[in-house]
Each structure stands twice: as C-alpha cells, then as structure tokens.
N, CA and C atoms of all chains as a GROMACS GRO file, in nm:
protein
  516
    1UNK      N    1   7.591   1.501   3.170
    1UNK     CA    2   7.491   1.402   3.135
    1UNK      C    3   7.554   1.263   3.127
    2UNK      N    4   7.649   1.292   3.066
    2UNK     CA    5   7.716   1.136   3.044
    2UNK      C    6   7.897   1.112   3.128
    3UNK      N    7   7.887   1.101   3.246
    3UNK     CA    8   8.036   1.171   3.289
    3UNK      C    9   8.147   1.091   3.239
    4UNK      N   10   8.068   0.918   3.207
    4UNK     CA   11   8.194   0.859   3.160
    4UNK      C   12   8.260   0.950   3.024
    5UNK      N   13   8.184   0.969   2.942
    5UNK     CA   14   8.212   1.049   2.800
    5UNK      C   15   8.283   1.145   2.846
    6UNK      N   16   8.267   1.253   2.898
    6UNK     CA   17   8.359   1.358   2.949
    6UNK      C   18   8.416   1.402   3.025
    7UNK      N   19   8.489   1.251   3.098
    7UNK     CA   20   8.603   1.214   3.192
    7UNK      C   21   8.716   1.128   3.066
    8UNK      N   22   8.682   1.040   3.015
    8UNK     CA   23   8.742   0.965   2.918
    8UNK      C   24   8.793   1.070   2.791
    9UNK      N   25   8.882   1.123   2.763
    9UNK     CA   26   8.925   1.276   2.660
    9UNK      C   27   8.977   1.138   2.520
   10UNK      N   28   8.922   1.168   2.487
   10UNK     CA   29   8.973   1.073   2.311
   10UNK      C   30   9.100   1.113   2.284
   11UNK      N   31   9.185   1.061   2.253
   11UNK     CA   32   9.316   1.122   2.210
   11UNK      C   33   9.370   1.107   2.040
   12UNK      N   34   9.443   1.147   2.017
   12UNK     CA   35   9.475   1.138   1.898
   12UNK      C   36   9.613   1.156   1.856
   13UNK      N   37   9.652   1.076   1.782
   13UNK     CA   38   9.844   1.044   1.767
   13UNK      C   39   9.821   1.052   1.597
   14UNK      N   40   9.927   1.140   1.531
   14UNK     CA   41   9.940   1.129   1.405
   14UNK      C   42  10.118   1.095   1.378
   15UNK      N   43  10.074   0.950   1.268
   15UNK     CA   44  10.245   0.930   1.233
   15UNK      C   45  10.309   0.970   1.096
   16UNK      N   46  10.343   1.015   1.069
   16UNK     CA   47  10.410   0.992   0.960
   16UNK      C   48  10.522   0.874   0.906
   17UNK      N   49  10.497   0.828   0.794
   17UNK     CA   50  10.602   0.740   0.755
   17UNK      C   51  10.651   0.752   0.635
   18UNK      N   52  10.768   0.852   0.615
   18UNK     CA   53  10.840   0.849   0.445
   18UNK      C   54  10.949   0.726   0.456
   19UNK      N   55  10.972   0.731   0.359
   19UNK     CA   56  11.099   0.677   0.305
   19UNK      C   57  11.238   0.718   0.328
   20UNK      N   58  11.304   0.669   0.358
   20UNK     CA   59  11.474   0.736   0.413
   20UNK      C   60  11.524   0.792   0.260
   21UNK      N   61  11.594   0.880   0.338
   21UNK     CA   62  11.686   0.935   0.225
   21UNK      C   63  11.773   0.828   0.151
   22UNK      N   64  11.815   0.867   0.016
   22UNK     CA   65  11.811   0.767  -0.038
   22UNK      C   66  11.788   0.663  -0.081
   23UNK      N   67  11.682   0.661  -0.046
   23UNK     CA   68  11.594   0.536  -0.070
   23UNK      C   69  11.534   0.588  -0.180
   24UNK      N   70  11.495   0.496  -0.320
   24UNK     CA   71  11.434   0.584  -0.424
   24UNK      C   72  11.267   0.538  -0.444
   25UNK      N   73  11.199   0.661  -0.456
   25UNK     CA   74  11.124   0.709  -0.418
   25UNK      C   75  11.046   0.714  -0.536
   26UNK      N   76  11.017   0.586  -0.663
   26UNK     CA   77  10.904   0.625  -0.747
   26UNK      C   78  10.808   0.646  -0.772
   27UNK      N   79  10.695   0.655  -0.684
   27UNK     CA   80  10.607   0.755  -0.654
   27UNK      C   81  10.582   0.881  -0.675
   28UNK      N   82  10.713   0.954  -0.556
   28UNK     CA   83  10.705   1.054  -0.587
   28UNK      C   84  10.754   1.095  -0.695
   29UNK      N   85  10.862   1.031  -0.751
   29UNK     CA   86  10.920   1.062  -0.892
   29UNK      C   87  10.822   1.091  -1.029
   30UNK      N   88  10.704   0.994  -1.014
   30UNK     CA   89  10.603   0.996  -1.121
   30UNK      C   90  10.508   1.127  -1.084
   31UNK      N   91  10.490   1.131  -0.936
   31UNK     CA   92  10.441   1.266  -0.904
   31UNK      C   93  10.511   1.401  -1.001
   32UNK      N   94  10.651   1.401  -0.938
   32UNK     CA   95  10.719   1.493  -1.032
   32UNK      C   96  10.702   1.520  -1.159
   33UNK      N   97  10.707   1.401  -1.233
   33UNK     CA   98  10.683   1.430  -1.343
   33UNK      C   99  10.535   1.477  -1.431
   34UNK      N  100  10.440   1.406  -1.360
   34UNK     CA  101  10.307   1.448  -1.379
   34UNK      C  102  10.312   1.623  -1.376
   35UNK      N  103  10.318   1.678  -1.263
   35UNK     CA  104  10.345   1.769  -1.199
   35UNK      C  105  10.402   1.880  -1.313
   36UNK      N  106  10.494   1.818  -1.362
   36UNK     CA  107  10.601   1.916  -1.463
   36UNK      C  108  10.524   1.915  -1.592
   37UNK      N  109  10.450   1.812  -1.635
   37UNK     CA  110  10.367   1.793  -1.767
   37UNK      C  111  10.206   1.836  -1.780
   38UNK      N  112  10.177   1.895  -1.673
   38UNK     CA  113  10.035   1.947  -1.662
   38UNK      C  114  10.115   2.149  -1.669
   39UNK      N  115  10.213   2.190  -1.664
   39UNK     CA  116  10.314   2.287  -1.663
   39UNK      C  117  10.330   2.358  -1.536
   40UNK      N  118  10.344   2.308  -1.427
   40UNK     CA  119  10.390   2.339  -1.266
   40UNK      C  120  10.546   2.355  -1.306
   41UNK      N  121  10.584   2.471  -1.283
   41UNK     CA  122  10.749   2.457  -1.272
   41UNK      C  123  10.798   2.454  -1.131
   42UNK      N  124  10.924   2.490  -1.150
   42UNK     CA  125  10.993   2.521  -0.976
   42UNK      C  126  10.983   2.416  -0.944
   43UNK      N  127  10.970   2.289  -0.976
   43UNK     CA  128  10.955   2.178  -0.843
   43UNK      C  129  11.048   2.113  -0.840
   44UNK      N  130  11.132   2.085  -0.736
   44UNK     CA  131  11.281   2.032  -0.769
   44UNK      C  132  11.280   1.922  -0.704
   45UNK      N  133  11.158   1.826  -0.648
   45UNK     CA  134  11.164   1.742  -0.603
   45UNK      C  135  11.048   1.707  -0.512
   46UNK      N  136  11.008   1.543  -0.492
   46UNK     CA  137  10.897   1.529  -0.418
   46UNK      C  138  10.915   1.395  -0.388
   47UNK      N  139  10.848   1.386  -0.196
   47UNK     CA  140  10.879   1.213  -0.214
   47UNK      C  141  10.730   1.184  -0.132
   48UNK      N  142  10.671   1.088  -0.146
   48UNK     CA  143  10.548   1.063  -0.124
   48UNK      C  144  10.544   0.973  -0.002
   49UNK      N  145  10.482   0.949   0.120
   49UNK     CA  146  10.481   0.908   0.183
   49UNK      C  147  10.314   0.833   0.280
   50UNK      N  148  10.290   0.768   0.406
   50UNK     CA  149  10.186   0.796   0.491
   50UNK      C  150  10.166   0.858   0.580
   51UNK      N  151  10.044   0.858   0.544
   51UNK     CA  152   9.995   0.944   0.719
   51UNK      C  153   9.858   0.853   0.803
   52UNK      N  154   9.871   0.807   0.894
   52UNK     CA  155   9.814   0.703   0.983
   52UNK      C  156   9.754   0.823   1.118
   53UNK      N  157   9.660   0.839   1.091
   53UNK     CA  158   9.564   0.895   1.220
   53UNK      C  159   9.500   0.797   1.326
   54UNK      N  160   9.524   0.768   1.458
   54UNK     CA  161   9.485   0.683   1.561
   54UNK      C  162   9.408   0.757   1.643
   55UNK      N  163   9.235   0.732   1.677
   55UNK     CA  164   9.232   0.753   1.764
   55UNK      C  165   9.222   0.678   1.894
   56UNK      N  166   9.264   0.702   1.977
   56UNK     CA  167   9.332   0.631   2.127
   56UNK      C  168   9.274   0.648   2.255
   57UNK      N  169   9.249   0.522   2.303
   57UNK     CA  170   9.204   0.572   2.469
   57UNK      C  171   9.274   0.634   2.511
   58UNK      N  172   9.226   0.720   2.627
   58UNK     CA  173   9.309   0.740   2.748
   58UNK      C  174   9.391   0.652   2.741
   59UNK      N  175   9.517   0.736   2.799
   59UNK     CA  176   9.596   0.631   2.871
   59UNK      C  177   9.710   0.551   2.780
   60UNK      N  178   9.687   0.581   2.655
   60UNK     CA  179   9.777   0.544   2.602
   60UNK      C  180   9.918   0.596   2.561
   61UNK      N  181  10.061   0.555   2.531
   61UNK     CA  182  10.121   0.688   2.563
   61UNK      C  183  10.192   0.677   2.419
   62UNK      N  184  10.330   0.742   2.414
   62UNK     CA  185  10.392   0.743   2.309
   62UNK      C  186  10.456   0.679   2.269
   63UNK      N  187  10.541   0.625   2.395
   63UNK     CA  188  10.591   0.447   2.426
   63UNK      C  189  10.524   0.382   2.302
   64UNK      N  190  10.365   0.334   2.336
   64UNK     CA  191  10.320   0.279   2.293
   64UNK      C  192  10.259   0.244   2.086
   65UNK      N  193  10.285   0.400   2.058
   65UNK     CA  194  10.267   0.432   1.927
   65UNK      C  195  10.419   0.390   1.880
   66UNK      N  196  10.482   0.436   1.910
   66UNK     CA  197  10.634   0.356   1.868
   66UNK      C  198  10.629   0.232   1.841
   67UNK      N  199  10.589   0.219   1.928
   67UNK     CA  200  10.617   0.032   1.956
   67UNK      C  201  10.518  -0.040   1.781
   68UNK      N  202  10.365   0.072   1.827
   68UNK     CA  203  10.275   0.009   1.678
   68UNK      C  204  10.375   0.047   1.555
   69UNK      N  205  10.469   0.128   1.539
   69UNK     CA  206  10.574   0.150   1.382
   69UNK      C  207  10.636   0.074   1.417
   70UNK      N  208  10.701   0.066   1.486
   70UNK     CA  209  10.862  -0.050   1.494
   70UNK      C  210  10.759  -0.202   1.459
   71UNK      N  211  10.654  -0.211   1.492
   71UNK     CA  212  10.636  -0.401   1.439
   71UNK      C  213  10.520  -0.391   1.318
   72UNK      N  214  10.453  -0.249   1.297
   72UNK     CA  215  10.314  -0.295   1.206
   72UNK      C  216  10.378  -0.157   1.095
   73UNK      N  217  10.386  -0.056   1.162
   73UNK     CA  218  10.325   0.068   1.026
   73UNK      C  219  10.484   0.112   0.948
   74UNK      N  220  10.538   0.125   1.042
   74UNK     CA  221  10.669   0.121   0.951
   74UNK      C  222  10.767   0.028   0.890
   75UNK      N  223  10.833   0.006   0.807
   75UNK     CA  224  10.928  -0.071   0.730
   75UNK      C  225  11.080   0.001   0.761
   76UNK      N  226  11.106  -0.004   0.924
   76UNK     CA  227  11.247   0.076   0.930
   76UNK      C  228  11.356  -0.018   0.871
   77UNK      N  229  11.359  -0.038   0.729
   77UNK     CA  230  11.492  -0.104   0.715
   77UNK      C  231  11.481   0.005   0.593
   78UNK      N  232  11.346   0.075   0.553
   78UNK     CA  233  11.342   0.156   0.432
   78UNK      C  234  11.295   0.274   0.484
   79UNK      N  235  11.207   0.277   0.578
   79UNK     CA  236  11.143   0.400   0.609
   79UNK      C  237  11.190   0.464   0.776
   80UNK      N  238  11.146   0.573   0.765
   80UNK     CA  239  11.138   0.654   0.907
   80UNK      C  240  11.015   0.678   0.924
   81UNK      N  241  10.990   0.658   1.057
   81UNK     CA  242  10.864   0.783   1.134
   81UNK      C  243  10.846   0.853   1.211
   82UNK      N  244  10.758   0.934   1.250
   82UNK     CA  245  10.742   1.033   1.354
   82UNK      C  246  10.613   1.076   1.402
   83UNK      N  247  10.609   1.063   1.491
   83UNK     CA  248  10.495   1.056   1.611
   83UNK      C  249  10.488   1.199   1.637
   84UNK      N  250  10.311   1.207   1.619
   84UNK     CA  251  10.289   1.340   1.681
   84UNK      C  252  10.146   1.299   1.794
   85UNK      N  253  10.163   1.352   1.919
   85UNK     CA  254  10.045   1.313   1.989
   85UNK      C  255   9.960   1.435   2.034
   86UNK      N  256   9.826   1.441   1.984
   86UNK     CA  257   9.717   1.601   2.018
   86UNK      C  258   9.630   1.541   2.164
   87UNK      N  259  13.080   3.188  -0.147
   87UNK     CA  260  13.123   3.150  -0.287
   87UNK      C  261  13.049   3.100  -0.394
   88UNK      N  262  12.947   3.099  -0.340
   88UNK     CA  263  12.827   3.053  -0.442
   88UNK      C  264  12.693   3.145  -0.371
   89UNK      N  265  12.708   3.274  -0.436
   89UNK     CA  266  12.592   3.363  -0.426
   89UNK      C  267  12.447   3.311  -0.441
   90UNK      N  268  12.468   3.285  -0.589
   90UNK     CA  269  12.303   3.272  -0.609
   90UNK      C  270  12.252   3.148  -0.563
   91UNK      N  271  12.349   3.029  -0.523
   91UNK     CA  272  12.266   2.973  -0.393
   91UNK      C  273  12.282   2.991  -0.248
   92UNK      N  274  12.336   3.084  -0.232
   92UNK     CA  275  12.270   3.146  -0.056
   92UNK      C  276  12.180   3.213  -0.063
   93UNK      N  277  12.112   3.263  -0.191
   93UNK     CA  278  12.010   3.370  -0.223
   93UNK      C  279  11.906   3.274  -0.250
   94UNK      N  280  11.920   3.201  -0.341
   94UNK     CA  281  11.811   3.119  -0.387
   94UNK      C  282  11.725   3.035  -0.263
   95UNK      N  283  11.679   3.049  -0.177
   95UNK     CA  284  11.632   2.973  -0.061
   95UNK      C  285  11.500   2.853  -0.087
   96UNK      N  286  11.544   2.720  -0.066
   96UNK     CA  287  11.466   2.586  -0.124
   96UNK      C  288  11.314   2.638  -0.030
   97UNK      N  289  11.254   2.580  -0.106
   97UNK     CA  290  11.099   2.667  -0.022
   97UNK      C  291  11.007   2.500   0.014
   98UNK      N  292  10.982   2.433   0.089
   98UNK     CA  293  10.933   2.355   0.118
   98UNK      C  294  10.772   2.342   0.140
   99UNK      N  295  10.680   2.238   0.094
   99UNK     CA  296  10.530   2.196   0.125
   99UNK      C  297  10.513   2.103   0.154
  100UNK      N  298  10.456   2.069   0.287
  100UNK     CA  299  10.382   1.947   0.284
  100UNK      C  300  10.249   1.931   0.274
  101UNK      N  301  10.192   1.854   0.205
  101UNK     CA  302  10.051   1.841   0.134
  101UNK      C  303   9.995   1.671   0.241
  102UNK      N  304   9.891   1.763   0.272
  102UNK     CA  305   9.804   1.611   0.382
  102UNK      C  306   9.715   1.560   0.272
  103UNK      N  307   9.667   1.467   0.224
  103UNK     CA  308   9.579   1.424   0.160
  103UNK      C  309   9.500   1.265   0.230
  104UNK      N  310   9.384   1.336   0.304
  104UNK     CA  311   9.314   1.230   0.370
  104UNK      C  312   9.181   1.261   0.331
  105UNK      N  313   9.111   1.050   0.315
  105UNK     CA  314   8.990   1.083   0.313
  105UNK      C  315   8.860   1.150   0.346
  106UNK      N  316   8.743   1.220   0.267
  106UNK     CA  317   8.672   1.270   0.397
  106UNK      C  318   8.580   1.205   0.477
  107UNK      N  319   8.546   1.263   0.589
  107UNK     CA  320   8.493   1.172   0.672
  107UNK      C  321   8.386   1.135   0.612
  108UNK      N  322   8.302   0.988   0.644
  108UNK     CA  323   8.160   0.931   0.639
  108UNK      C  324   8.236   0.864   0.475
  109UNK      N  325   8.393   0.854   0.428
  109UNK     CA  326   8.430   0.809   0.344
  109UNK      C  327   8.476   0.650   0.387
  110UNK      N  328   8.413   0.539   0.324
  110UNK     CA  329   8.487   0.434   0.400
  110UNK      C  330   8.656   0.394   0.401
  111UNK      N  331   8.706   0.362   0.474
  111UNK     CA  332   8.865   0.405   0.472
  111UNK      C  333   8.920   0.258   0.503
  112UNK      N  334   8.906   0.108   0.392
  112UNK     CA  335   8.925  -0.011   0.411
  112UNK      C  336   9.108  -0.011   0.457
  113UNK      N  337   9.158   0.072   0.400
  113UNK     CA  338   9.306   0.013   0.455
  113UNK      C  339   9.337   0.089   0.610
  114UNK      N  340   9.296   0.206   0.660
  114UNK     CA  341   9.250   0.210   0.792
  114UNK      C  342   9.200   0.086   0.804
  115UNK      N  343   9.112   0.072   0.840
  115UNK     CA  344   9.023  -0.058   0.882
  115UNK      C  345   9.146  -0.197   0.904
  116UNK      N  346   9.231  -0.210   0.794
  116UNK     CA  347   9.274  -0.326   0.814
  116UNK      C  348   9.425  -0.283   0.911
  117UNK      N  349   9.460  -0.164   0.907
  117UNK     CA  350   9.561  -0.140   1.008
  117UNK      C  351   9.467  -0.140   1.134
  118UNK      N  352   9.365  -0.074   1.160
  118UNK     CA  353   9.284  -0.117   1.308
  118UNK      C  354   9.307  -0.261   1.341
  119UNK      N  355   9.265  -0.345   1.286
  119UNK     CA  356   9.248  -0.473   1.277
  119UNK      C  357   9.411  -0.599   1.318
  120UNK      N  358   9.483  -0.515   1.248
  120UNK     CA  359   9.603  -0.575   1.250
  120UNK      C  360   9.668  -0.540   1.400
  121UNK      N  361   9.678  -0.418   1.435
  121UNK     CA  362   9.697  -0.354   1.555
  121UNK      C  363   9.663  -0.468   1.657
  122UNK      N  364   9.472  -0.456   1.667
  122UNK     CA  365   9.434  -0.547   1.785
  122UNK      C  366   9.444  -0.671   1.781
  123UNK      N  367   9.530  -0.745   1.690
  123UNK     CA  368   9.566  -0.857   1.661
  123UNK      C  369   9.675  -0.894   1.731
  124UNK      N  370   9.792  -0.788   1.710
  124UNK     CA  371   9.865  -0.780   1.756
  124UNK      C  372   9.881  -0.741   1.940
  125UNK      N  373   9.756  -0.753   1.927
  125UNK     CA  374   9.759  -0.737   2.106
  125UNK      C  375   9.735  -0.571   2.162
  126UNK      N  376   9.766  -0.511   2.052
  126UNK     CA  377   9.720  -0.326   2.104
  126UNK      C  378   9.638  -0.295   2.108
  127UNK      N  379   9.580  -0.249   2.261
  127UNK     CA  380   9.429  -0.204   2.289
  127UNK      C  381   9.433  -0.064   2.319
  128UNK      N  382   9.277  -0.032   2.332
  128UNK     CA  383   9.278   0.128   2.313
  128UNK      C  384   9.250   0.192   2.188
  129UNK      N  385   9.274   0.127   2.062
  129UNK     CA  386   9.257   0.173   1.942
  129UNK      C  387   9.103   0.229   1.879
  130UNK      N  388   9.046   0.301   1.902
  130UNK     CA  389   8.920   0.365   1.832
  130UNK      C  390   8.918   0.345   1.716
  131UNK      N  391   9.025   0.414   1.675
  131UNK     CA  392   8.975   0.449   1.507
  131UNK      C  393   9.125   0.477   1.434
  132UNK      N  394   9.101   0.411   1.307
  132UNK     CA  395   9.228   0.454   1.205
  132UNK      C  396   9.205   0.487   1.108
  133UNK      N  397   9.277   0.596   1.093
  133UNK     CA  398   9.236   0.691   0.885
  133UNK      C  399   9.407   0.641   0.862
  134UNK      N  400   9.403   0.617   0.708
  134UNK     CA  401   9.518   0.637   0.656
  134UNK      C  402   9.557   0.762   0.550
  135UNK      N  403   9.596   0.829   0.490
  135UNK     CA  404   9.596   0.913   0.426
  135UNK      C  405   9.726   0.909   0.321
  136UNK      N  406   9.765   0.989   0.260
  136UNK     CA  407   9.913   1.046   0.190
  136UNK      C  408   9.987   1.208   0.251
  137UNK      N  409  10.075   1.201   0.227
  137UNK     CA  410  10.190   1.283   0.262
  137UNK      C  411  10.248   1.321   0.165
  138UNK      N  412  10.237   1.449   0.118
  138UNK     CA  413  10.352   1.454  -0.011
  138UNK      C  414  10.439   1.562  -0.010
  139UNK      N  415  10.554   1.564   0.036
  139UNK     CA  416  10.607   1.650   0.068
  139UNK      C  417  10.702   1.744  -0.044
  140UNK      N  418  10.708   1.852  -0.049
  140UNK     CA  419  10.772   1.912  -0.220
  140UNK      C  420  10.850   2.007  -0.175
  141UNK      N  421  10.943   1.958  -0.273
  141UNK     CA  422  11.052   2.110  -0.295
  141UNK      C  423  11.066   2.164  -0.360
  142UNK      N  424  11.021   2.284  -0.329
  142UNK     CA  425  10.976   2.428  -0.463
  142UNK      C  426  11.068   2.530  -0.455
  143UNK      N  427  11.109   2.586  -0.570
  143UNK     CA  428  11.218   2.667  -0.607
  143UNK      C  429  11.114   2.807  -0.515
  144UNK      N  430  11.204   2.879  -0.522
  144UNK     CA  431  11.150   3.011  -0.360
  144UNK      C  432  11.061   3.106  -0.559
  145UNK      N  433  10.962   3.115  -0.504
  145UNK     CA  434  10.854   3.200  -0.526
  145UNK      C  435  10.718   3.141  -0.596
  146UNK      N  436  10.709   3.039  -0.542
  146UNK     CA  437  10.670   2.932  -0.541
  146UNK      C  438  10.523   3.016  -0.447
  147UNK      N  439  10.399   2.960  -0.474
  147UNK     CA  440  10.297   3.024  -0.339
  147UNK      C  441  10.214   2.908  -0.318
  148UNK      N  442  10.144   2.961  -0.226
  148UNK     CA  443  10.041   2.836  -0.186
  148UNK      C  444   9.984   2.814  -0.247
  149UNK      N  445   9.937   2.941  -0.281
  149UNK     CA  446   9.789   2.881  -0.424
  149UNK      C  447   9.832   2.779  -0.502
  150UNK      N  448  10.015   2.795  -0.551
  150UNK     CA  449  10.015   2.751  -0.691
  150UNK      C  450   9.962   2.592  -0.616
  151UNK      N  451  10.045   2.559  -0.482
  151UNK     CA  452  10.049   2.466  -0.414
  151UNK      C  453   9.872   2.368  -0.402
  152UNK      N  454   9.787   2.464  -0.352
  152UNK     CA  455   9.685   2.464  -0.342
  152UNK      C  456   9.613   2.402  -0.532
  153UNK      N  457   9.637   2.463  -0.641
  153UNK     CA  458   9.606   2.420  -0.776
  153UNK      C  459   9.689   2.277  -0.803
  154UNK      N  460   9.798   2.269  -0.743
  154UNK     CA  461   9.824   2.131  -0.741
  154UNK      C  462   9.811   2.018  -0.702
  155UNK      N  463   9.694   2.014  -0.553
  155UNK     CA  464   9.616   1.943  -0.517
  155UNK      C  465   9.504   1.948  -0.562
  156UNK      N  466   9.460   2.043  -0.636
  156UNK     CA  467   9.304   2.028  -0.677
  156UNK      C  468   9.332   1.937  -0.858
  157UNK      N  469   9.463   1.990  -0.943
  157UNK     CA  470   9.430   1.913  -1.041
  157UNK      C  471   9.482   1.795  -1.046
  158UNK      N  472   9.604   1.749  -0.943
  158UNK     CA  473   9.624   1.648  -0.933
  158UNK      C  474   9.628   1.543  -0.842
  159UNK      N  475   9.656   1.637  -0.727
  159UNK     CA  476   9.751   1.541  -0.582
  159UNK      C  477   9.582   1.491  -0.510
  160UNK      N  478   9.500   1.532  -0.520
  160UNK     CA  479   9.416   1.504  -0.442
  160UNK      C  480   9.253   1.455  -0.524
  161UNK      N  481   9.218   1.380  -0.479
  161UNK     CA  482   9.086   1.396  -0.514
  161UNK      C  483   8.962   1.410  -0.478
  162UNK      N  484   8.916   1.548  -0.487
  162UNK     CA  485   8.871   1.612  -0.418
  162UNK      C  486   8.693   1.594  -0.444
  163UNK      N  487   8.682   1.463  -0.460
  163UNK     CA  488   8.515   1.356  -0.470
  163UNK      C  489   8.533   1.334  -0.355
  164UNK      N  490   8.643   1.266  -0.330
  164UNK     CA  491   8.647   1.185  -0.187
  164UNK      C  492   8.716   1.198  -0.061
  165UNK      N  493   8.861   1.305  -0.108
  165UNK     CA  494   8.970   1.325  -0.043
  165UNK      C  495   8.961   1.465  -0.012
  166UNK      N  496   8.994   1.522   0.121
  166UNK     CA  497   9.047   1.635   0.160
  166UNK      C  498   9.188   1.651   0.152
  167UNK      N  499   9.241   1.755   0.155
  167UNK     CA  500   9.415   1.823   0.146
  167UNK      C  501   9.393   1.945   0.263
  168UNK      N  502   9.523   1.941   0.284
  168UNK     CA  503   9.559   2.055   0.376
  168UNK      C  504   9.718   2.094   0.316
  169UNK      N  505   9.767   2.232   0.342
  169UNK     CA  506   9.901   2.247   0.253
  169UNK      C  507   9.936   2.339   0.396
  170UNK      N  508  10.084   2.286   0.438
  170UNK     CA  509  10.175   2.343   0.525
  170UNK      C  510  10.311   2.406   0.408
  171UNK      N  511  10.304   2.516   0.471
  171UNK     CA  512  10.442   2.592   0.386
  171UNK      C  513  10.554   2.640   0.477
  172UNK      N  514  10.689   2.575   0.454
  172UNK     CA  515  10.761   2.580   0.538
  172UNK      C  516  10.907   2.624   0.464
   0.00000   0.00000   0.00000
C-alpha cells in the first residue's frame, strides 16, 4: 500500500554511556546505599549510567553513531561508550 | 590459593530503565535537537533512559533483581525496566 514505508526499514542504534573505571561514581554509590537500607544484601557494587535509543534512517551507519558520542553524548575524558545497531 | 574466591563467582545485572512510550521524554527531545544542530540527519527519534549495572554476590536471583526495580530503581508510573543477568 505504501511502498515508500516498506522499502525505507527504520533502524535503530542503542548506546550506552558509563563512566570509566575509576572514575567515582556517586550515583551509583547512593544507589548502593539506598539499596542496602531498604535490606537488599549481596550487592557489592553499582555504577549508574545512560542509555540513548536513536531511531535512524536508512542508511545510516555506525561510523556515524560514533561520531554523535565522540562530539554530543559522550564525555570521553570521563566516560566510555558502546554502540549497538538492530 | 584463595579457594573461596575461585568459588565465590561475582554474579552481574544490568537493569534498563526507560520511559514508557506515549511518556513525554524532554531530554530525548533535546539530544534530537542538538544532534540536528549539529548537522546529523536521519535522526527520527530519541529516548533517553538509565543503565544500572550491579554486582551481586552469586545467589543473588532475578526476582530479588526484579523487587529492586519495582521498590526502587524504577518508576514504574512512568518508567519501564528490563533486567539482563550475566
């Protein structure tokens, strides 16, 4: 019925962005502790981070999602990310 | 040389916590925005969400995982969770 619609496939890229190791992490730290004071045991640690869902024309590639962390979504002087593309 | 930690095995979760849909999602919105500012086209749509990733002593289960997004990590008026166990 509509061929542009189902020639054109929507895409979708998910990033993640934590914080580097060592980098301290109070967020998740207050997480932790919340966590331990509601009485959750076992938890030996937690670090809190984003998650950025894009959806993308055609045609766009992975190149290109990089490129959006290295200047907008990530802070690589503190953080890492990682690209997942569906 | 250290038994009970080659036995003890760190048990890992990552917890997705994103809005649900038909939820308005203003800091999406302003990463869309910033993106095509920046000159990146193709962009549909942006959700932002949280990531919380945990390290649980081994016998640790999903559920407990699962009760810890419902009483705390998530809020579940507005927010969906998903729990990966790894």
């Amino acid at each position: 019925m509509r061929p542009g619609r189902t020639e054109g496939r929507d895409m979708k890229a998910r990033v993640h962005v934590m914080l580097k190791n060592g980098v301290l992490d109070p967020q998740g730290e207050a997480v932790r502790h919340a966590l331990g004071a509601m009485g959750f045991e076992g938890i030996n640690g937690v670090r809190q981070g984003k998650v950025i869902e894009l959806d993308l024309a055609e045609g766009t590639t992975e190149a290109d999602v990089s490129a959006m962390c290295e200047k907008l979504l990530a802070n690589t002087v503190i953080e890492s990310y990682s690209v997942e593309i569906s």
